[in-house]
C-alpha positions in Angstrom: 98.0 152.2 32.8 99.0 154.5 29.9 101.3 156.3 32.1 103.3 153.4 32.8 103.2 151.6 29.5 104.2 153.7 26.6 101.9 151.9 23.9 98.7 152.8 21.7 97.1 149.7 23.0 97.7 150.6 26.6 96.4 154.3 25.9 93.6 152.9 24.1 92.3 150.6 27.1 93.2 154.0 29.4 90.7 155.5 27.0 88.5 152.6 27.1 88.4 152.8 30.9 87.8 156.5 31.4 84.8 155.9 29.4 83.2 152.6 31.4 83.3 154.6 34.3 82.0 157.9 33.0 79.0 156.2 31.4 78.6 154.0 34.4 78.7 157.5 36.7 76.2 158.4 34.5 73.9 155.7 34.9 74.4 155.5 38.4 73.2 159.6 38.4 70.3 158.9 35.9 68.9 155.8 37.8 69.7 156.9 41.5 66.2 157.0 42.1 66.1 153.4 41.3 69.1 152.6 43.3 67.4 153.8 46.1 64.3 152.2 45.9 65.9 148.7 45.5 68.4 150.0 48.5 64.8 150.6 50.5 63.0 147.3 49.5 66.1 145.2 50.4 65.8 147.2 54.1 62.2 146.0 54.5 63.3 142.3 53.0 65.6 142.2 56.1 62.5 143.3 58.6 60.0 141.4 56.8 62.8 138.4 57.6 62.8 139.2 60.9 58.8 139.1 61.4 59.0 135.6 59.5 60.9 134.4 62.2 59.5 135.8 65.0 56.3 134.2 63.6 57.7 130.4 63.0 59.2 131.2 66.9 55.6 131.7 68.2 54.6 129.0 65.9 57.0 126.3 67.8 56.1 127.7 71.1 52.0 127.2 69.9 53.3 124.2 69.4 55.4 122.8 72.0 52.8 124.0 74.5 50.3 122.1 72.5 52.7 119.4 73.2 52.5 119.7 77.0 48.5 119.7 77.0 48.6 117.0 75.1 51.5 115.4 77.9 49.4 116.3 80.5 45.9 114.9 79.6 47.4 111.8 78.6 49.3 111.5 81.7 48.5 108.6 84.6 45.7 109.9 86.9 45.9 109.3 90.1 43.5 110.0 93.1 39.1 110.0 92.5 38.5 107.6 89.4 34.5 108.1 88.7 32.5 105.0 88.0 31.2 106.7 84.3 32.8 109.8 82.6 30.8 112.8 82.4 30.9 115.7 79.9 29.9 118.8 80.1 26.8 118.5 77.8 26.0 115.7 79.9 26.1 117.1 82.9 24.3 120.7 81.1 21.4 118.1 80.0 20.6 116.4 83.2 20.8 120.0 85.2 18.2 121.2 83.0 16.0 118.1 82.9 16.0 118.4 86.7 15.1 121.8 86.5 12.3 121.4 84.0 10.8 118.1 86.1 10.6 121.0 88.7 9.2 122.9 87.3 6.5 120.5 85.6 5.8 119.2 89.7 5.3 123.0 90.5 2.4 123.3 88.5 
């Protein structure tokens, strides 16, 4: 700037300049270790970002299949309609009542 304009105040910014970037070189060469380090943690932001979204992917997929059992055991049955519904700890007690009145006649 000083070379093209011939004034004190242009020399003084030239001046003024020089010496933003020299102390900012310097800064830069004191704290590169720093630099570095936020240079690293903003490389691990980005793959942390990426594991965030492949988990709220596997989330909506958790979900939409939820979605689908829920569709499916809700659907119209058609075919064999048993009289009573059974569970399993129904069925699980009357096996081993069964088996214990066996048992009981054995004797």
């Amino acid at each position: 700037m000083s070379t093209v304009l011939n004034s004190d105040v242009a020399i003084k910014v030239n001046i003024q300049i020089s010496r933003m970037f020299s102390r900012f070189r310097k800064i830069a060469l004191a704290h590169s270790e720093i630099f570095l380090k936020l240079e690293r943690v903003e490389k691990l932001g980005l793959k942390h970002d990426k594991h965030i979204e492949l988990i709220f992917e596997y989330l909506k997929q958790f979900e939409k299949n939820r979605e689908e059992e829920i569709d499916f055991e809700n659907r119209p049955r058609i075919g064999f309609k048993p009289s009573i519904s059974i569970t399993f700890h129904t069925l699980c007690a009357c096996i081993s009542r069964m088996y214990l009145n066996r048992r009981i006649l054995r004797v």
